[in-house]
N, C-alpha and C positions, 0 to 999 in steps of 0.2 A: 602178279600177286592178287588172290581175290580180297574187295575189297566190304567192308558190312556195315551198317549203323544199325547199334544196337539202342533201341528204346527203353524204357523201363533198366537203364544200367546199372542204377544205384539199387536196385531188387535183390530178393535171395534168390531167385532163379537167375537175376539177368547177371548179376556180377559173375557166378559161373560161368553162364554163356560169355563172356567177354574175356576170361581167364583164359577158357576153350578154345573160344577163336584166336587167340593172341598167341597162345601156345602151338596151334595149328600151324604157325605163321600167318595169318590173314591182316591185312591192315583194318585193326577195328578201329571205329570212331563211335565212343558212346555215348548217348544222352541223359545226363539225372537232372531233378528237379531239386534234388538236395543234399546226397549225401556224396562224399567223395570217394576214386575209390584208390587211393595208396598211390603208387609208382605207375598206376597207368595214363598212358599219354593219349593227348587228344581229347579231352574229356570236354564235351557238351553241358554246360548247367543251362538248362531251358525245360520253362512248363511248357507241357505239350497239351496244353486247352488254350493257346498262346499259337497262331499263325508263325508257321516256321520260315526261317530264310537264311540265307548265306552257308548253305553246309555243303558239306565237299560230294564231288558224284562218286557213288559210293558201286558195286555190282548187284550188293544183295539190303534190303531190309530186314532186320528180325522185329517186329513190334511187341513188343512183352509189356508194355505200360497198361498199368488200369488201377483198378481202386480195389478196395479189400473185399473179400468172395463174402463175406455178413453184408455188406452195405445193401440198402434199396436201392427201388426202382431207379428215384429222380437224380442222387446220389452220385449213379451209375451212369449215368446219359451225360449230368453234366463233368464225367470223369473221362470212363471208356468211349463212348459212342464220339466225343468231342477232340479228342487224344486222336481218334483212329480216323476223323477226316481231315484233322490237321495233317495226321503224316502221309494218307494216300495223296490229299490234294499236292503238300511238295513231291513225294514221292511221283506221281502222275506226270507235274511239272519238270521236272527233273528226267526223265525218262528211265524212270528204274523198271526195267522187266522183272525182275524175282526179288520175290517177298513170303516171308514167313511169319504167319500170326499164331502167338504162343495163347490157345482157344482152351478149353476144359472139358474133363468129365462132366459136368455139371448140365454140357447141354443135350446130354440124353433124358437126363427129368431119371427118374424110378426105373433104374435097371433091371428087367427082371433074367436072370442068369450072366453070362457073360457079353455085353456089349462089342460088335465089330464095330466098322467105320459105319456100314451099309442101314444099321440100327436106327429105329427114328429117334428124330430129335425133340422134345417133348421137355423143357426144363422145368422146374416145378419151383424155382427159389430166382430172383433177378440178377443174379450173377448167371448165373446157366444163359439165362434171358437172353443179355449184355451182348456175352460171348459169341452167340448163334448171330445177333446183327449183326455184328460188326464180322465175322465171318461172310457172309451174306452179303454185306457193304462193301469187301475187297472184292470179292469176284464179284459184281457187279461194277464195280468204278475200273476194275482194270480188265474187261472183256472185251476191251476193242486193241489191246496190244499184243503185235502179232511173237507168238516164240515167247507168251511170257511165260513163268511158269509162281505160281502160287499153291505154297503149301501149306496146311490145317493142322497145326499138331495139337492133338485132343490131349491132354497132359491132367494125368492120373494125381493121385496124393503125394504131393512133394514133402519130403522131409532129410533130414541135413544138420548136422552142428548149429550152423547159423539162423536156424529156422524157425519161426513163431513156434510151430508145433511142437519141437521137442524141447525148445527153453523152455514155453511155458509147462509144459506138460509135467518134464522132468523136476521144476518146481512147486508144481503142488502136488505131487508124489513125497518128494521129499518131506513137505511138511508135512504129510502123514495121513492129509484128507482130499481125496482127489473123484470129485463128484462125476457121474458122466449119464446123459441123458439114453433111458431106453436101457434095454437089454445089454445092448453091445452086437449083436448077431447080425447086423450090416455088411453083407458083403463091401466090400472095395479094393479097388490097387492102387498101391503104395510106386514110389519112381524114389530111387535115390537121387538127390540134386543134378550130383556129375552126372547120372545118365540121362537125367533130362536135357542138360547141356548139351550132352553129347549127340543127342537127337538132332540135333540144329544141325551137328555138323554131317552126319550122314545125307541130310536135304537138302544141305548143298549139292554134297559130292554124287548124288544119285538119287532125286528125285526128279520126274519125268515132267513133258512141257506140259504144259497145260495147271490145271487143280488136280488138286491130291491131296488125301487127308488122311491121317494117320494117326492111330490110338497111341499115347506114352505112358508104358507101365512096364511095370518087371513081370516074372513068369510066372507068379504063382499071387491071385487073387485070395484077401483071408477077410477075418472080421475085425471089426473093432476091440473087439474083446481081446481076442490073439495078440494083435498089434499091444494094447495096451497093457494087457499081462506079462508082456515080455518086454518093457519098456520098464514096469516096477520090478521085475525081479532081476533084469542088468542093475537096475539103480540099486536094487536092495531094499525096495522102498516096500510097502504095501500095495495090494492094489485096488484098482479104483472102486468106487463104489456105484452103484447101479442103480440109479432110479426108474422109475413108472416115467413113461412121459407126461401123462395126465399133470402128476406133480412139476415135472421140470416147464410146462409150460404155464403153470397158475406161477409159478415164483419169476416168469420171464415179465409175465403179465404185469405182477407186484411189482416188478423191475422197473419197469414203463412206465406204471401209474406215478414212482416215485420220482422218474426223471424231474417232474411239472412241479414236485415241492422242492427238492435240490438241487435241479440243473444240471446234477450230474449223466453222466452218460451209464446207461443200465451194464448190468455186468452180464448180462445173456438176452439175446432175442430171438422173436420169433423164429428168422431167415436164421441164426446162427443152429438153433435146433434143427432144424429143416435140414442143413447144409450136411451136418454131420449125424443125420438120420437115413438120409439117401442113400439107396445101393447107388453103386455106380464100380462093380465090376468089370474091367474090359480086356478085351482081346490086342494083345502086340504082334501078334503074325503077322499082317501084314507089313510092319513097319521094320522088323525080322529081314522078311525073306525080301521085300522089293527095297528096300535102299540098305541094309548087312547091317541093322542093329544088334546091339548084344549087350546085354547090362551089366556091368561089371558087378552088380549087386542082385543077382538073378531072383533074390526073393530079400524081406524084410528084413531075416535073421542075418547075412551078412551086412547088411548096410545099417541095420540099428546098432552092432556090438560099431562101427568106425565111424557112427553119427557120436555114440553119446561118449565117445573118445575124446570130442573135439568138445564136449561141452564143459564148461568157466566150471570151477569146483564151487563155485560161490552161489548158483545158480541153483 
């Protein structure tokens, strides 16, 4: 029985991957920091900025742990970059050959057309940043293991029932005023959760020794716009409204200035404009043809109408 620890478990990607893998039959062993997750056994509660120890020898790592793709630089270092030498170093120790780190669009920086793997890597926002070290940091820490094999899954725009994107979203649709920075004409792709999930498992089953990196996204790359106009008219809502960015970034600004009188935390930032002003259209051929991906959700329109199925009517 292959055997995995899953990091980042208590996540909206990771708790799929571990649903995925259990279902698979694989014996998973997961790690959260906090939240639980129901009937699954084995469960790990451990910060991983916390030196790891006593976990079971596992065959495969999946790392999916890190901090929110808005956060900055220092943020990020002492989240990601921290997380990911915790687990190589046990990992290393431990003598685990294969590992898979759940990496992003983000570290191509400003896509212009479609993104392969072979695309540079140029990130423009410190999540992009993050991602590209600590990619960089595996295959560096594990190039002296012979027959390892380490896989890069570059993992498009996740959305899902369960998922920041469409609660929030489809909540302020609802109430009737749903602001969104820029035109909307951004290219990007969209991964249904489960087919991101299910990427993990095709890299087991058939990805080769050595590094390997592979794009996660459905078949058909669209805009913001698309995305978002068809996320109001399932709901029945209105749809978004569209500003200048010039504007969205003076009221990020306003946002910021006021943190220092309120202490509150801003409701939009620089990096969060940034984040979702990036193209980052990309190519899944590769991840297709060399290990037999296929997304059960080949484009938005079926995965949005069985995403906002799952979504609370309260919401």
């Amino acid at each position: 029985m292959t055997s995995v620890l899953v990091t980042g478990a208590g996540g909206f990607i990771g708790r799929r991957v571990v649903f995925a893998a259990s279902n698979a039959g694989y014996a998973v062993t997961p790690i959260v920091r906090k939240s639980q997750l129901g009937d699954v056994r084995n469960v790990i509660q451990h910060d991983l900025r916390l030196p790891l120890c006593k976990l079971p020898a596992v065959d495969w790592i999946f790392h999916l742990a890190g901090a929110y793709a808005g956060a900055g630089d220092e943020e990020l270092r002492q989240a990601d970059l921290a997380m990911a030498h915790n687990v190589i170093h046990w990992g290393l120790a431990a003598g685990i050959k294969n590992w898979i780190f759940a990496s992003a669009a983000e570290v191509y920086g400003d896509v212009h057309g479609i993104a392969t793997e072979e695309a540079a890597t140029q990130p423009v926002i410190p999540y992009g940043r993050i991602k590209l070290m600590v990619e960089r940091l595996l295959i560096e820490k594990t190039k002296d293991i012979s027959n390892r094999r380490v896989v890069v899954l570059r993992i498009g725009e996740v959305y899902g029932s369960e998922g920041r994107l469409i609660t929030e979203l489809t909540a302020r649709l609802k109430r009737g005023f749903c602001p969104w920075p820029g035109s909307g004409h951004v290219p990007l792709s969209f991964v249904h959760v489960d087919d991101a999930a299910q990427a993990f498992l095709c890299a087991v089953q058939s990805a080769p020794a050595g590094v390997s990196v592979y794009n996660v996204a459905d078949d058909m790359p669209v805009t913001w716009q698309d995305f978002l106009r068809r996320v109001a008219h399932l709901c029945r809502a209105r749809p978004p409204v569209f500003f200048p960015k010039p504007l969205v970034y003076l009221y990020a600004l306003c946002s910021s200035l006021g943190r220092r009188t309120t202490g509150r935390e801003p409701t939009l930032t620089r990096r969060a404009i940034r984040l979702i002003t990036t193209p980052k259209a990309l190519s899944n051929t590769r991840l297709k043809h060399e290990l037999g991906f296929q997304p059960r959700s080949p484009s938005y329109s079926e995965g949005l109408e069985e995403a906002l199925r799952g979504v609370p009517h309260h919401t």
